[in-house]
PDB file of N, CA, C, O and CB in Angstrom:
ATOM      1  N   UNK A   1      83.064 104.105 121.714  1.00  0.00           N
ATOM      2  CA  UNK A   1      82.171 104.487 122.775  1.00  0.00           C
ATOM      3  C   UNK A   1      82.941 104.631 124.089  1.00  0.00           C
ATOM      4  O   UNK A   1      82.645 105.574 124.822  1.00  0.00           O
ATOM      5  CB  UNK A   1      81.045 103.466 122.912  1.00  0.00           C
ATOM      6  N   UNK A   2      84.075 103.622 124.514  1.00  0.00           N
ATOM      7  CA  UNK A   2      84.272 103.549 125.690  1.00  0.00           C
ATOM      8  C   UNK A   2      85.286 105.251 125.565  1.00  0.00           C
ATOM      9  O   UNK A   2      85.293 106.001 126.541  1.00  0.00           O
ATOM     10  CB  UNK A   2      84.996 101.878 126.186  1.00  0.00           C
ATOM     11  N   UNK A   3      85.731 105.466 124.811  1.00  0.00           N
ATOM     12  CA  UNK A   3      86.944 106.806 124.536  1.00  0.00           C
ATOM     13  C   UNK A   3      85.882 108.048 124.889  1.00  0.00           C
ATOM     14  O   UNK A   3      86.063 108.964 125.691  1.00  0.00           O
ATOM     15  CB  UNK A   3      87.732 106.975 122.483  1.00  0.00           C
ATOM     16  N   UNK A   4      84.937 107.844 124.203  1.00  0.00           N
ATOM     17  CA  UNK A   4      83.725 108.936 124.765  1.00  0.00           C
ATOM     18  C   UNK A   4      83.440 109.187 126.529  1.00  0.00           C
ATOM     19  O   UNK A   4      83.392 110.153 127.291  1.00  0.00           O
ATOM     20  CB  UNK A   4      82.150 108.268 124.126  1.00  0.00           C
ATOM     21  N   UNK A   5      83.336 108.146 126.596  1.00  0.00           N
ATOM     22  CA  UNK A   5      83.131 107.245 128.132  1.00  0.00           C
ATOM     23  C   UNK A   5      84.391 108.266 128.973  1.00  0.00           C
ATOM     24  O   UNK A   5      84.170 109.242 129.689  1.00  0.00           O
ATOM     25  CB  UNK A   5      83.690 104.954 128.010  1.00  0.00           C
ATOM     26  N   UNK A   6      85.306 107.855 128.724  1.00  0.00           N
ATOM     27  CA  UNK A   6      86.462 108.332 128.999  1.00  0.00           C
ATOM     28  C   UNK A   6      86.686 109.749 129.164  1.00  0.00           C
ATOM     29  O   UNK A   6      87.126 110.259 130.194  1.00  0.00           O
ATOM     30  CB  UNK A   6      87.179 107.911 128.175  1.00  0.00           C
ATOM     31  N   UNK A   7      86.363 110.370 128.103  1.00  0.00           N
ATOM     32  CA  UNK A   7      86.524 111.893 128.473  1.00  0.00           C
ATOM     33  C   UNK A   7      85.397 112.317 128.715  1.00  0.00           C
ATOM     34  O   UNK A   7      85.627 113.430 129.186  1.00  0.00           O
ATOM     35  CB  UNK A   7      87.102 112.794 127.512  1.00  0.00           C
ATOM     36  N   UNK A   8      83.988 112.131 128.707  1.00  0.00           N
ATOM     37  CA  UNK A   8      83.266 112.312 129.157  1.00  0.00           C
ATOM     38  C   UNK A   8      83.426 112.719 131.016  1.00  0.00           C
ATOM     39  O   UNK A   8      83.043 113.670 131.699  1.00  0.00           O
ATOM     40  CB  UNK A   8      82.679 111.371 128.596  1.00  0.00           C
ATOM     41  N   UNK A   9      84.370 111.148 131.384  1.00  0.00           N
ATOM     42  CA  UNK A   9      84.346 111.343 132.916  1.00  0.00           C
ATOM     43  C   UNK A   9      85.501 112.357 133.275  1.00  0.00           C
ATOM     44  O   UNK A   9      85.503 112.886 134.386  1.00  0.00           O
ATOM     45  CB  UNK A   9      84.574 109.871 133.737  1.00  0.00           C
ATOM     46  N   UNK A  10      86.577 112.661 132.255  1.00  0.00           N
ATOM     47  CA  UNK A  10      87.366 113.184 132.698  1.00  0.00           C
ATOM     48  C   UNK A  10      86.939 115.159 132.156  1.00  0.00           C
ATOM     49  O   UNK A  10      87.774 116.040 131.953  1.00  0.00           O
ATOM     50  CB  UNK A  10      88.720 112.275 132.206  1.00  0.00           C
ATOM     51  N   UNK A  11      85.700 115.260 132.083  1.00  0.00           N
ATOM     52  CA  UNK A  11      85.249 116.663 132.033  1.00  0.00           C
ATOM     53  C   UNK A  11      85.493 117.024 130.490  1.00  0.00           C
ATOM     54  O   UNK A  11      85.134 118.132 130.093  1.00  0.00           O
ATOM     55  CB  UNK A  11      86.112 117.677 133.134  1.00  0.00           C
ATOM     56  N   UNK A  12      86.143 116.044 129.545  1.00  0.00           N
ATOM     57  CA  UNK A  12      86.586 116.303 128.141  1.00  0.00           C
ATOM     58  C   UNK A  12      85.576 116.368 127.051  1.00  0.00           C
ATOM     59  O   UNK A  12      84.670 115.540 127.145  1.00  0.00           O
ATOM     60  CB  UNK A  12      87.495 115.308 127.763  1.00  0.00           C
ATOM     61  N   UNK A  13      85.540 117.232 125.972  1.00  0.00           N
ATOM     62  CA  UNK A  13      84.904 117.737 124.936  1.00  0.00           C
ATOM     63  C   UNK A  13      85.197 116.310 124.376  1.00  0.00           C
ATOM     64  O   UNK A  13      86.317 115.841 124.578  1.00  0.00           O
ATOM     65  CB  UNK A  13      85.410 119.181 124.206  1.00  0.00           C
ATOM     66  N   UNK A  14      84.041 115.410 123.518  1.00  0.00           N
ATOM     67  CA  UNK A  14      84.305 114.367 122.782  1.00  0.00           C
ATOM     68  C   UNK A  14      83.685 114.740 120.954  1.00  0.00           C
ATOM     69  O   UNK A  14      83.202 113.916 120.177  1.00  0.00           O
ATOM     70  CB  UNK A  14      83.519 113.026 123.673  1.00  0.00           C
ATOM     71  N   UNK A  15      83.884 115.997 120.743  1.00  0.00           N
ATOM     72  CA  UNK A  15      83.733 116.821 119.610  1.00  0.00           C
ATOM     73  C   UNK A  15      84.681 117.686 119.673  1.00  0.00           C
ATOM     74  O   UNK A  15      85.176 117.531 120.790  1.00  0.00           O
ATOM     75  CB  UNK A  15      82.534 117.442 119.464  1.00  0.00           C
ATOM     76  N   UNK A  16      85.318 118.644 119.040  1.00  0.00           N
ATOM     77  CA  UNK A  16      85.075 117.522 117.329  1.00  0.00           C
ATOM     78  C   UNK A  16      85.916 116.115 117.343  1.00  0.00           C
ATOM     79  O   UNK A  16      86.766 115.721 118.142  1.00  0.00           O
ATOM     80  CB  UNK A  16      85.895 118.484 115.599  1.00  0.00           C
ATOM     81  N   UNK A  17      85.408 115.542 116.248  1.00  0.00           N
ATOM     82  CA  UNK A  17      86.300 114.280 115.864  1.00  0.00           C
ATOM     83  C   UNK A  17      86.866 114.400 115.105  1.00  0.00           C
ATOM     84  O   UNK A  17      86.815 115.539 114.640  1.00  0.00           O
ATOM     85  CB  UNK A  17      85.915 113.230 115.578  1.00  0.00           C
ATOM     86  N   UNK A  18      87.648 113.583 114.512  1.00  0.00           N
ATOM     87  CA  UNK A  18      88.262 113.568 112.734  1.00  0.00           C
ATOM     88  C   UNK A  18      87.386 112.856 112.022  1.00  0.00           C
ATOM     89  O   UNK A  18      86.682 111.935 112.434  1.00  0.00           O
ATOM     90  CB  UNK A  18      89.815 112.782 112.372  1.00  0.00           C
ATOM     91  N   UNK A  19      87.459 113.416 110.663  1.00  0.00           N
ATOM     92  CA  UNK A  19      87.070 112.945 109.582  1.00  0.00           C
ATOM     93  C   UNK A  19      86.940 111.348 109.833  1.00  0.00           C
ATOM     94  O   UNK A  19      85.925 110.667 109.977  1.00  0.00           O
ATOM     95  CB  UNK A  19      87.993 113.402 108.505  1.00  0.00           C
ATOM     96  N   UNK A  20      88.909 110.817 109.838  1.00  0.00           N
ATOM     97  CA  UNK A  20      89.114 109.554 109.772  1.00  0.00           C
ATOM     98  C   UNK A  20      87.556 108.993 110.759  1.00  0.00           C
ATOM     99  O   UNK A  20      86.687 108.316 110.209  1.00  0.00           O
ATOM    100  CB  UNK A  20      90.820 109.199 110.415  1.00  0.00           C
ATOM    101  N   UNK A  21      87.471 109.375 112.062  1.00  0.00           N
ATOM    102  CA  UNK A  21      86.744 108.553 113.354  1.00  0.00           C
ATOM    103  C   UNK A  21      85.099 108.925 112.578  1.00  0.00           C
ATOM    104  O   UNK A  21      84.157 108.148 112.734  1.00  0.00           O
ATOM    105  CB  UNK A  21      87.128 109.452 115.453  1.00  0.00           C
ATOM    106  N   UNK A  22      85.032 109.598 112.147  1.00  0.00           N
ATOM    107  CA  UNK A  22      83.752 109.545 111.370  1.00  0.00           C
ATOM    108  C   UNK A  22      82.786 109.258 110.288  1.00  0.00           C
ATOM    109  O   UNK A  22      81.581 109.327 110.047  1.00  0.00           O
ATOM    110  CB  UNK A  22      83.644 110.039 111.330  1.00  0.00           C
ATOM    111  N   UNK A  23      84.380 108.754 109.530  1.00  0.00           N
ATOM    112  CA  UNK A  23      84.244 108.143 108.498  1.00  0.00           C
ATOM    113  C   UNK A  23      84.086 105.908 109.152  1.00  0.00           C
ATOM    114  O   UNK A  23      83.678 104.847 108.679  1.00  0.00           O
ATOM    115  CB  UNK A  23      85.828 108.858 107.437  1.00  0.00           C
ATOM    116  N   UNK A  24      84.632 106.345 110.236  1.00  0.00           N
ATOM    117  CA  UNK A  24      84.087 104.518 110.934  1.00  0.00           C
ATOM    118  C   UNK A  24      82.895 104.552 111.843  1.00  0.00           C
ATOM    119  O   UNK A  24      82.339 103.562 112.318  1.00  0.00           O
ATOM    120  CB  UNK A  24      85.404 103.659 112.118  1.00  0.00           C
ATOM    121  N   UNK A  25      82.593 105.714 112.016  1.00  0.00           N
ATOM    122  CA  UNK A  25      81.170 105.536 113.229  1.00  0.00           C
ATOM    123  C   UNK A  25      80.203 106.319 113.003  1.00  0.00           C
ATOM    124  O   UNK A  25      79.238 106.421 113.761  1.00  0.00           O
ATOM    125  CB  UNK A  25      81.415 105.883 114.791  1.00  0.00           C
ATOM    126  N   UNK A  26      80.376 107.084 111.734  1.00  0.00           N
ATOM    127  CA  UNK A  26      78.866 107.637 111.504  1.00  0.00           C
ATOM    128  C   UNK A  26      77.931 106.679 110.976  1.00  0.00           C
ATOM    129  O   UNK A  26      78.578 105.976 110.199  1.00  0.00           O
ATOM    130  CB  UNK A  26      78.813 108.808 110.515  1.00  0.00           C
ATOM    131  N   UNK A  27      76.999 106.383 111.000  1.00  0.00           N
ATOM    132  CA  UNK A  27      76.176 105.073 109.875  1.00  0.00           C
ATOM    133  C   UNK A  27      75.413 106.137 108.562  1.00  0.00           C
ATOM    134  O   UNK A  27      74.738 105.795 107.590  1.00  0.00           O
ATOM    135  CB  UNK A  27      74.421 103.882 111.039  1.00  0.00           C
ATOM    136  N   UNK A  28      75.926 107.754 109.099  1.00  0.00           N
ATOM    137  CA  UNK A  28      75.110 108.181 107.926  1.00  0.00           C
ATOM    138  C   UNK A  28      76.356 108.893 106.444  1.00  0.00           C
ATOM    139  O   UNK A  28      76.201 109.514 105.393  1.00  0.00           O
ATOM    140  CB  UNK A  28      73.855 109.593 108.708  1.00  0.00           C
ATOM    141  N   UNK A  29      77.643 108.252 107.308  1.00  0.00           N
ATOM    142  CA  UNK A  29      78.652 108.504 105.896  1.00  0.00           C
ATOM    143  C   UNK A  29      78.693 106.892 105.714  1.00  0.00           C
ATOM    144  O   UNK A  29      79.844 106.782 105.292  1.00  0.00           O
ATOM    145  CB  UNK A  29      80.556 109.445 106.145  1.00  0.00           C
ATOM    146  N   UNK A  30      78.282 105.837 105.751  1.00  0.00           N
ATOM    147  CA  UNK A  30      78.583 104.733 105.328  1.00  0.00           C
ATOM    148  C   UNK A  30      77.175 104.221 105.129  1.00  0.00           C
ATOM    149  O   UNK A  30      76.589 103.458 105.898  1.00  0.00           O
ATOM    150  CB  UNK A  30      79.513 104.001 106.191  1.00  0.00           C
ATOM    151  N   UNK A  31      76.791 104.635 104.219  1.00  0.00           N
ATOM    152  CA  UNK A  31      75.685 104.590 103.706  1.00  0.00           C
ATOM    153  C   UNK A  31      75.678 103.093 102.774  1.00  0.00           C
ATOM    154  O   UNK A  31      74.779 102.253 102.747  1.00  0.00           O
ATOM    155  CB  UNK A  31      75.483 105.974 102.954  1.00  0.00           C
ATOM    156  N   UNK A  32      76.951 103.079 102.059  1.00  0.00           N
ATOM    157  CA  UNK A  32      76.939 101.835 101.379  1.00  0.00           C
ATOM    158  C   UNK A  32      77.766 100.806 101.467  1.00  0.00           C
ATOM    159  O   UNK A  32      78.431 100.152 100.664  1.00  0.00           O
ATOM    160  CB  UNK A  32      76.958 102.013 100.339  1.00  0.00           C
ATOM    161  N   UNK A  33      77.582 100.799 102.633  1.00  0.00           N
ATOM    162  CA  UNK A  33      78.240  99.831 103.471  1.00  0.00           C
ATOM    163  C   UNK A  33      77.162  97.965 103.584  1.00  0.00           C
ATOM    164  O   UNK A  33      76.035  98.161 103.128  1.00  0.00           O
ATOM    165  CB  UNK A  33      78.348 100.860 105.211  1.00  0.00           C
ATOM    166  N   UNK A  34      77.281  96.987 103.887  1.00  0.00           N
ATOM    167  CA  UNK A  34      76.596  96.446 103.954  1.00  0.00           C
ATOM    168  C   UNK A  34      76.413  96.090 105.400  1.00  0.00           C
ATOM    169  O   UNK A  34      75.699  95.094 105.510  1.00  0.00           O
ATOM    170  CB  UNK A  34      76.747  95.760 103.126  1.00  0.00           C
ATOM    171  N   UNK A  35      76.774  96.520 106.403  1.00  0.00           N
ATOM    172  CA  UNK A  35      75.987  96.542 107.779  1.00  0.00           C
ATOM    173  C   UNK A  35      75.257  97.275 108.199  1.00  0.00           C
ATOM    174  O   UNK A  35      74.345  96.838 108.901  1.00  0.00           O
ATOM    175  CB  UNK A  35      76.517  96.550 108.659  1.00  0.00           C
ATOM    176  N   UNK A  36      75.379  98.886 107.905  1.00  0.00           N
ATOM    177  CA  UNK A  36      74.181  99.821 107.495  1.00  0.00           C
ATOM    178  C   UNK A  36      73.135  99.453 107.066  1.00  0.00           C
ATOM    179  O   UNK A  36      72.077  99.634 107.669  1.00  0.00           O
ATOM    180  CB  UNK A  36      74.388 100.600 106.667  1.00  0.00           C
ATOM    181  N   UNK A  37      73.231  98.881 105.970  1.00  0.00           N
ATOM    182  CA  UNK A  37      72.405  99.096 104.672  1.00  0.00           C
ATOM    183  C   UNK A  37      71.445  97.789 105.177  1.00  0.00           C
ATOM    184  O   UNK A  37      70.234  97.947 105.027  1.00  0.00           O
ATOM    185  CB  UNK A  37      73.381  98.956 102.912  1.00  0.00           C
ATOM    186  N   UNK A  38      71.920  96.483 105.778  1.00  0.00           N
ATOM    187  CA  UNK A  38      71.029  95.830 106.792  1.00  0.00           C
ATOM    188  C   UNK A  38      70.528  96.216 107.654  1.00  0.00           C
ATOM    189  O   UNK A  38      69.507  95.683 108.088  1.00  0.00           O
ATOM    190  CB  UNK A  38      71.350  95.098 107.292  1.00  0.00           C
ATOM    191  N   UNK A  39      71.024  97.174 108.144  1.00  0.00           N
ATOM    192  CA  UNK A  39      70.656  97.730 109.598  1.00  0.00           C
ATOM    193  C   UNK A  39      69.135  98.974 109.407  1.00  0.00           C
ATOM    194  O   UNK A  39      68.431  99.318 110.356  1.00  0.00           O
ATOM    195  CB  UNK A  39      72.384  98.703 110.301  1.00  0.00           C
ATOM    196  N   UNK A  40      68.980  99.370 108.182  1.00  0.00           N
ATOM    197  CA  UNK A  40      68.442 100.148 107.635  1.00  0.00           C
ATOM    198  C   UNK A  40      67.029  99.329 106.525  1.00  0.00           C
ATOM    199  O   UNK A  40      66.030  99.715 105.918  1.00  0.00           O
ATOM    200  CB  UNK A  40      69.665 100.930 107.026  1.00  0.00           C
ATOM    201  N   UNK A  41      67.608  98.293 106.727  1.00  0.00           N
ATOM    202  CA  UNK A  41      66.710  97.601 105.540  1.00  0.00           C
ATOM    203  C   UNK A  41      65.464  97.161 106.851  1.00  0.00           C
ATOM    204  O   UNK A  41      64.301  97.212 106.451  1.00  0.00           O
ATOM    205  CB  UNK A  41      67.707  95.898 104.428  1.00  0.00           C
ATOM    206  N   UNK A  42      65.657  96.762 108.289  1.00  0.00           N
ATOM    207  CA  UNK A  42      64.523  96.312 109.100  1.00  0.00           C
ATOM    208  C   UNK A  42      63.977  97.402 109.146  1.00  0.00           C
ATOM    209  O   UNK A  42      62.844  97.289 109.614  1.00  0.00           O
ATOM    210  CB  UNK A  42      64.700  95.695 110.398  1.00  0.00           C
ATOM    211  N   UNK A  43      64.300  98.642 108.823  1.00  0.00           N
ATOM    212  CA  UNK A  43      63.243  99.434 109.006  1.00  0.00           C
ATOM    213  C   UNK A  43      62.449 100.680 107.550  1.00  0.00           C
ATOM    214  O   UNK A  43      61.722 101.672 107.495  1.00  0.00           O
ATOM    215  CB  UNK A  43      63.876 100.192 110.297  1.00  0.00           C
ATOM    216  N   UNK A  44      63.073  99.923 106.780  1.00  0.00           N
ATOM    217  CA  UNK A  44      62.548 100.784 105.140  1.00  0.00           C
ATOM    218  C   UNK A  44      63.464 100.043 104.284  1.00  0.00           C
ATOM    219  O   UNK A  44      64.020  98.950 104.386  1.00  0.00           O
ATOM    220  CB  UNK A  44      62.892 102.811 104.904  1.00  0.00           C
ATOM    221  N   UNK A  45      63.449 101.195 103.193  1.00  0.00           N
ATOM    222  CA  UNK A  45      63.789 100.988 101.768  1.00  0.00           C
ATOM    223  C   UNK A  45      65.533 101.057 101.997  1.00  0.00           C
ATOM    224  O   UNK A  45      65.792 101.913 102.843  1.00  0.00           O
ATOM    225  CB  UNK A  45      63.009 102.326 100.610  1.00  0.00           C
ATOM    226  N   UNK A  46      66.410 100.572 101.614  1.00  0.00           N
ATOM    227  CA  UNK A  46      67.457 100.297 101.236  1.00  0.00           C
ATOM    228  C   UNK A  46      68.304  99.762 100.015  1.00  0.00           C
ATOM    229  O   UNK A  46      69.368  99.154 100.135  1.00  0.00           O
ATOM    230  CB  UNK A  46      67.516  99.872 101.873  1.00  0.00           C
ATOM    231  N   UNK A  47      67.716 100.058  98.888  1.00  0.00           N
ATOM    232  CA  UNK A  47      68.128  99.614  97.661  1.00  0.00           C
ATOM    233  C   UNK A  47      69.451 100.365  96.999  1.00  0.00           C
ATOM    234  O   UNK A  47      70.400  99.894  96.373  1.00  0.00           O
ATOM    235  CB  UNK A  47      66.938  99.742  96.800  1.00  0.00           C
ATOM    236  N   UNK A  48      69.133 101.696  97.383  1.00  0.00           N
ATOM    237  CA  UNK A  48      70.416 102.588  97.115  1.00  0.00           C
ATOM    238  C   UNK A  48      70.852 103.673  98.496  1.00  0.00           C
ATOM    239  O   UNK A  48      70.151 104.051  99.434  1.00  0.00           O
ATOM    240  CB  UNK A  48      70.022 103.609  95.630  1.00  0.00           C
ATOM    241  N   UNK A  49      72.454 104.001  98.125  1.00  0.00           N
ATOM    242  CA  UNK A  49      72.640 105.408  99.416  1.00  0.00           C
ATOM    243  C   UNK A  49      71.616 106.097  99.677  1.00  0.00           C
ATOM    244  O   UNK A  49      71.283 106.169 100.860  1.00  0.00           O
ATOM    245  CB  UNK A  49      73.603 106.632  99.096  1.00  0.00           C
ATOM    246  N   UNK A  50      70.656 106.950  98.440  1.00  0.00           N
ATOM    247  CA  UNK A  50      70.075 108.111  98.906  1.00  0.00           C
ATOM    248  C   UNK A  50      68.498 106.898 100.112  1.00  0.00           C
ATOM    249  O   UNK A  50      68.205 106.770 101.300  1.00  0.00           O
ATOM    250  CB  UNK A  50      69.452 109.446  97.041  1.00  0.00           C
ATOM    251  N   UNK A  51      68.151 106.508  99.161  1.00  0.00           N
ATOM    252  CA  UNK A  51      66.931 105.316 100.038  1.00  0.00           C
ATOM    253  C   UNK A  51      67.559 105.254 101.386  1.00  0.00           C
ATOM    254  O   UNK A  51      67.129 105.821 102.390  1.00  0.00           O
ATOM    255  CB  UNK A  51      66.802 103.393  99.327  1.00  0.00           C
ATOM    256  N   UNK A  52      68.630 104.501 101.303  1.00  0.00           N
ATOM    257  CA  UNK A  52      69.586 104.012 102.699  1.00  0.00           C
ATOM    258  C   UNK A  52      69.247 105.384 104.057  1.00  0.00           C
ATOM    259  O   UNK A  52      68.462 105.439 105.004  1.00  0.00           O
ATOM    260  CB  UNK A  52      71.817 104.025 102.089  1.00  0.00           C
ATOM    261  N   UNK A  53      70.269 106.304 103.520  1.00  0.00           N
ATOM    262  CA  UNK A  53      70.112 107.386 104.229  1.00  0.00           C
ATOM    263  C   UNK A  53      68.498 107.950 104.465  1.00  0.00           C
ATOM    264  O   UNK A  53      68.093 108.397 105.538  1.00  0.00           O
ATOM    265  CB  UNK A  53      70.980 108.341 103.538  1.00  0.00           C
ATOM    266  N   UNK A  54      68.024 107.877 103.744  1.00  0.00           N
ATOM    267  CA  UNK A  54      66.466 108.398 103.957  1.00  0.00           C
ATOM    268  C   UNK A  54      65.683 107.608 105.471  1.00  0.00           C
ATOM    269  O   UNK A  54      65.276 107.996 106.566  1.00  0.00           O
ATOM    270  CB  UNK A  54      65.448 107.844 102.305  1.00  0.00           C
ATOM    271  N   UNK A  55      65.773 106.492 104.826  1.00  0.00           N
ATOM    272  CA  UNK A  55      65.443 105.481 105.967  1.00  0.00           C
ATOM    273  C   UNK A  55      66.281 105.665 107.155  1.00  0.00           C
ATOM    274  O   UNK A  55      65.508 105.994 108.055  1.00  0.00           O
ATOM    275  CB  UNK A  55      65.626 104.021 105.516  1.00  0.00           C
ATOM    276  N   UNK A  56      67.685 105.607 107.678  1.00  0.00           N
ATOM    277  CA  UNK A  56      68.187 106.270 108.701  1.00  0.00           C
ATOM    278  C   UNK A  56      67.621 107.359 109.214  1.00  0.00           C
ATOM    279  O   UNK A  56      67.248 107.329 110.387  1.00  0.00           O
ATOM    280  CB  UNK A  56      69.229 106.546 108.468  1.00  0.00           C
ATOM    281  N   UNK A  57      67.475 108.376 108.523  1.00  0.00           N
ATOM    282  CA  UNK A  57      66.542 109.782 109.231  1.00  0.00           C
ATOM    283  C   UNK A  57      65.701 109.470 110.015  1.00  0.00           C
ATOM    284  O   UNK A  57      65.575 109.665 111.224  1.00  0.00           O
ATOM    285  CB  UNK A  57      65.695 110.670 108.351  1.00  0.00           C
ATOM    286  N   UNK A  58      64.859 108.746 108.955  1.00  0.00           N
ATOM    287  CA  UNK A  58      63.580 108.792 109.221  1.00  0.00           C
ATOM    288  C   UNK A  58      63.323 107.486 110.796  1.00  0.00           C
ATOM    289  O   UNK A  58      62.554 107.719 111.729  1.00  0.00           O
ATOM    290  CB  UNK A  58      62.748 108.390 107.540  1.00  0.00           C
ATOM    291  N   UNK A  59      63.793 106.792 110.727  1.00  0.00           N
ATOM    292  CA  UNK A  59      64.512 105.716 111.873  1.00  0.00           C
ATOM    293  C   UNK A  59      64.463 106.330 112.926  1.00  0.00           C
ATOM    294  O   UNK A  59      63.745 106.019 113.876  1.00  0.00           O
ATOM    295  CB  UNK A  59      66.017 105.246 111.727  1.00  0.00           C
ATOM    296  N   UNK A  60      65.582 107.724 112.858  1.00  0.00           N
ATOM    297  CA  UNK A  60      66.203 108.600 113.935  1.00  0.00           C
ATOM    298  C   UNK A  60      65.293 109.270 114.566  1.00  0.00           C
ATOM    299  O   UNK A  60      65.173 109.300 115.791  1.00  0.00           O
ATOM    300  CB  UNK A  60      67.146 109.534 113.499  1.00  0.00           C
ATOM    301  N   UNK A  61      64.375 110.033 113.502  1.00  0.00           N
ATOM    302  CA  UNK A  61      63.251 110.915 113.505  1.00  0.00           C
ATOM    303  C   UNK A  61      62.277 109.904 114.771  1.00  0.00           C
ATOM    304  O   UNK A  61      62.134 110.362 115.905  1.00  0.00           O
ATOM    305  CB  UNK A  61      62.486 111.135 111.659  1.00  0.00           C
ATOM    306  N   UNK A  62      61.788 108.787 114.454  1.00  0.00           N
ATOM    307  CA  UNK A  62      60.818 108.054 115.003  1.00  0.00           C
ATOM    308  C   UNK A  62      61.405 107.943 116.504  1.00  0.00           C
ATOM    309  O   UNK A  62      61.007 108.651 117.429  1.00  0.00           O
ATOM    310  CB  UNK A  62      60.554 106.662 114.190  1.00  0.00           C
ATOM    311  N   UNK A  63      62.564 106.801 116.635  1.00  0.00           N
ATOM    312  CA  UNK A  63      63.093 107.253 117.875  1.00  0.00           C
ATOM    313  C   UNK A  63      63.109 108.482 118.515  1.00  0.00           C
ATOM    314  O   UNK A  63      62.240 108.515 119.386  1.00  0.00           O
ATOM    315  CB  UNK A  63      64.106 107.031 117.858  1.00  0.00           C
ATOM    316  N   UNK A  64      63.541 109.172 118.458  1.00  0.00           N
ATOM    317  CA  UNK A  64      63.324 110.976 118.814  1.00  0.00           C
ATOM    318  C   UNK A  64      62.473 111.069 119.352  1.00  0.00           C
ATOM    319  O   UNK A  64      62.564 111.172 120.575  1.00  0.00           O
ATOM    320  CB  UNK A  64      63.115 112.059 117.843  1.00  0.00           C
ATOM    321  N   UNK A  65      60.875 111.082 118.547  1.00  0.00           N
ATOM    322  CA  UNK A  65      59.929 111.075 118.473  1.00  0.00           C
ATOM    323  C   UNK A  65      59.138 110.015 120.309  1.00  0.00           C
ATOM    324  O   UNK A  65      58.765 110.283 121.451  1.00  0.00           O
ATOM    325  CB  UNK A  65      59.872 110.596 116.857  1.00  0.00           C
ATOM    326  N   UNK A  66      59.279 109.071 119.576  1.00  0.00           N
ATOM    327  CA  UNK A  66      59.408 108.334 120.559  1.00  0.00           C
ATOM    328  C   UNK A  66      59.893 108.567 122.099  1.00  0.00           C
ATOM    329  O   UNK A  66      58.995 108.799 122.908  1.00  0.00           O
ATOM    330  CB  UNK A  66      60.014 107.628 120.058  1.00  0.00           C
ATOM    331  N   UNK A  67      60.731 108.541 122.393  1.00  0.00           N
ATOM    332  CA  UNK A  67      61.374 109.389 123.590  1.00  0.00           C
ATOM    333  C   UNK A  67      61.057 110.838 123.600  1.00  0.00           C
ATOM    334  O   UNK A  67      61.639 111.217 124.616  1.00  0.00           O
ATOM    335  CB  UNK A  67      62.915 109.313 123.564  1.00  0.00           C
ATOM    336  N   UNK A  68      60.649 111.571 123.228  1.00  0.00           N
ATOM    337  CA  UNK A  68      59.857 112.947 123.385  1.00  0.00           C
ATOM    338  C   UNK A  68      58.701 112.462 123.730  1.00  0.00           C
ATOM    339  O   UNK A  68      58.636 112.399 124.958  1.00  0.00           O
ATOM    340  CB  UNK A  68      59.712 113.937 122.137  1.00  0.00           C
ATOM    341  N   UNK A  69      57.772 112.095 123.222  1.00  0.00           N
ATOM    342  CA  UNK A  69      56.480 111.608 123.878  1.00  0.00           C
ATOM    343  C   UNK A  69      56.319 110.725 125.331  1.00  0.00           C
ATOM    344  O   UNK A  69      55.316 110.686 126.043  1.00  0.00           O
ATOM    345  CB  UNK A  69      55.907 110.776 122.844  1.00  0.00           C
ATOM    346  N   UNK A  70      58.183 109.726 125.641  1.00  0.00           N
ATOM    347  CA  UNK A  70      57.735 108.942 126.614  1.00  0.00           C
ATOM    348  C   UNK A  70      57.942 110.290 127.925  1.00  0.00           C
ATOM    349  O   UNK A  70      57.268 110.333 128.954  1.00  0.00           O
ATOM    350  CB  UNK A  70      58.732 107.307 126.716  1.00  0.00           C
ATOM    351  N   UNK A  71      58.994 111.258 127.558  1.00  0.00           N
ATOM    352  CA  UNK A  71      59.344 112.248 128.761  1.00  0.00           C
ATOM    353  C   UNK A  71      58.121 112.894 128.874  1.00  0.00           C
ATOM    354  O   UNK A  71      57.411 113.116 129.855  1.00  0.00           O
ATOM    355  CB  UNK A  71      60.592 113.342 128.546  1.00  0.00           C
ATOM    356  N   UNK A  72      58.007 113.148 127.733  1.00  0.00           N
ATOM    357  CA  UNK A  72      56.189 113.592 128.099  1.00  0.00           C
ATOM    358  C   UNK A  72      55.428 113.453 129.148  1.00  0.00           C
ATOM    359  O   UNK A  72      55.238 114.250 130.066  1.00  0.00           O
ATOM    360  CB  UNK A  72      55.265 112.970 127.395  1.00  0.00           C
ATOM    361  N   UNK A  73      54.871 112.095 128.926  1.00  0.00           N
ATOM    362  CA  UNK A  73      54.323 111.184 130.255  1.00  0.00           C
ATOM    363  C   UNK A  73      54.655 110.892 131.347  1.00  0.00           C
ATOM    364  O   UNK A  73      53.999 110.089 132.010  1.00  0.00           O
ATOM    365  CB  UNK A  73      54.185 110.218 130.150  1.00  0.00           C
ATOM    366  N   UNK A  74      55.756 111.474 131.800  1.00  0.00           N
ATOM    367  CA  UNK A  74      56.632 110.955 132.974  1.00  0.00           C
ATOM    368  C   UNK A  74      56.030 112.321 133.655  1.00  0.00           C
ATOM    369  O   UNK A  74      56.345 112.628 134.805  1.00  0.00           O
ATOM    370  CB  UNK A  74      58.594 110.681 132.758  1.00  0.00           C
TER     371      UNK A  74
END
């Protein structure tokens, strides 16, 4: 985050990444991971990757969701 941070201030593109950096900070390629897969279980099904990932979406989706409706109101 803070490297984002970083070029962010310095006017820098923080896309693309590598594989490698995305293979440690996406939560939706580490699907079967067990900090994900907790992280995913407070909010659905988590028994397998495809469940895992489903529940992430759908997580994402709600948040989204969520903040679209609060700008709404503002």
């Amino acid at each position: 985050m803070q490297e984002c941070e970083k070029a962010r201030a310095l006017d820098r593109p923080t896309l693309p990444s590598t594989i490698g950096r995305e293979l440690k900070i996406n939560p939706y390629l580490r699907v079967g991971t067990d900090s994900v897969r907790q992280a995913a279980g407070t909010q659905g099904v988590n028994n397998d990757d495809l469940a895992t990932f489903t529940t992430l979406r759908e997580w994402k989706n709600r948040f989204k969701n969520a903040i679209e409706t609060k700008r709404m109101q503002l």
